[in-house]
N, C-alpha and C positions, 0 to 999 in steps of 0.2 A: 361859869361866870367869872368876869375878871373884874374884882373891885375899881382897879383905875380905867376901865373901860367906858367910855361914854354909853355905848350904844348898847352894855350889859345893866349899864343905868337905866336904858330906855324903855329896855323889854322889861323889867324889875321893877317900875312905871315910880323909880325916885326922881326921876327929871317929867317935866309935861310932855307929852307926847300925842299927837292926832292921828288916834288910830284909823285904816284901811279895813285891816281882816289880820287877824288872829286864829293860828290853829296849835297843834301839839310844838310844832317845830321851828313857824316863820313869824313873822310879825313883819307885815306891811305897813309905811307910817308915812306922811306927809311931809316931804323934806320940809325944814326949814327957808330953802333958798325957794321962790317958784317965782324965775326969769320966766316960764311958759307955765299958765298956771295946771296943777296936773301932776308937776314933777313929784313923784314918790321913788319911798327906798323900799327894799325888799332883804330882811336881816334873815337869817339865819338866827335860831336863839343860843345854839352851841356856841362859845366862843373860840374863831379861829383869826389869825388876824388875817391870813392871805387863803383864798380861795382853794389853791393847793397844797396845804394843809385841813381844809374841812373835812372832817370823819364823812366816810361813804358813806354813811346811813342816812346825811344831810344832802346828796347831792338833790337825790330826784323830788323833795320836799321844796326843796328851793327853788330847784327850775318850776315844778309844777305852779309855785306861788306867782314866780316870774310870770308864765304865761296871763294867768288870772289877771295879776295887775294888768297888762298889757290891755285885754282882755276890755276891763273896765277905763283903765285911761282915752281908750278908743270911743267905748258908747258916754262917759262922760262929757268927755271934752271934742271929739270929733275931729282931732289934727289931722292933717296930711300924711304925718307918717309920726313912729315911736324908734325912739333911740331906748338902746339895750344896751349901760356898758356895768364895767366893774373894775378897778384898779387896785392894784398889788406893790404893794411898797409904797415908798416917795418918789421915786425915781418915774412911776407914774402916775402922783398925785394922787395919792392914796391920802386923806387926809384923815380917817380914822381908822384905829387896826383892828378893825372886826369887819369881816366880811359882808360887806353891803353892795346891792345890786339898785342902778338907778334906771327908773323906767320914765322916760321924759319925751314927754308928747312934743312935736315938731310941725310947724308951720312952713312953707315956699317962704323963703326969704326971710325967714327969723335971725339970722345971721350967726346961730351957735354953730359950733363945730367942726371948723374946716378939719377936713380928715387931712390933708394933707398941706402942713404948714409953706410949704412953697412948690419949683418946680419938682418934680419928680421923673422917673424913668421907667422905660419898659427895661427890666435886666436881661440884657443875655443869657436862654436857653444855660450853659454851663455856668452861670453863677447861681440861679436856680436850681437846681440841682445839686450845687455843693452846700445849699443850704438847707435843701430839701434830704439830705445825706448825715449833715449833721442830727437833723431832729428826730429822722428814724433811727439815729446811735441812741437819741439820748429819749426816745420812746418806751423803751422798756426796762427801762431804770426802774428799779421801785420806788412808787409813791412813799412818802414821810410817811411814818408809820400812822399817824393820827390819822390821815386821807384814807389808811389803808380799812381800819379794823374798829377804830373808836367809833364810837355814836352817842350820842344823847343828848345831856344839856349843863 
């Protein structure tokens, strides 16, 4: 737990919070914001602030809780489709540092999300590939140690 942590507040239940499901490891909880009602977060109770530092003993807890939500956002609310995302740093709007996954139900024409803020491009085959070149260099980097060996809470 990290004292200045909002979301170590949450699981710690000193702020109010609308719980989902609670197990040993995650805590599912009713965002505050629901532009599409539905929208929930998916914590991690370990605190990590970036995803890539979460100790491995938390990944398959989280995804398994992920699916669940999904799971239930689906027979709850009935949307067309569920958005899965999770942001890492500021630079992508990461707005609190503990790893939180949002699972937010999506309607034809709801108008969140454009994936891609303007025109875009198909890249040529060799710029593909030199990007594709870089990530397999830096695939087998060792994970932060915390991602590698920690676990718990």
């Amino acid at each position: 737990m990290s004292e200045g942590c909002i979301f170590c507040r949450v699981i710690a239940r000193t702020l109010p919070v609308s719980v989902v499901h609670e197990d040993e490891r995650t805590l599912t909880i009713v965002d505050l914001r629901q532009s599409n009602a539905g929208h929930v977060l998916v914590l991690p109770k370990t605190h990590a602030e970036t995803l890539d530092v979460l100790p491995a003993g938390d990944h398959a807890p989280l995804m398994a809780a992920i699916v669940r939500a999904i799971a239930a956002v689906k027979r709850a609310f009935a949307p067309d489709g569920v958005n899965v995302w999770q942001s890492n740093r500021p630079g992508a709007n990461q707005e609190v540092p503990h790893v939180h996954l949002h699972v937010f139900p999506r309607w034809q024409g709801d108008g969140h999300f454009a994936v891609y803020p303007g025109p875009v491009r198909d890249a040529p085959r060799v710029e593909l590939e030199a990007i594709a070149e870089r990530l397999r260099r830096a695939w087998d980097a060792p994970l932060p140690l915390a991602a590698q060996t920690k676990s718990g809470h």
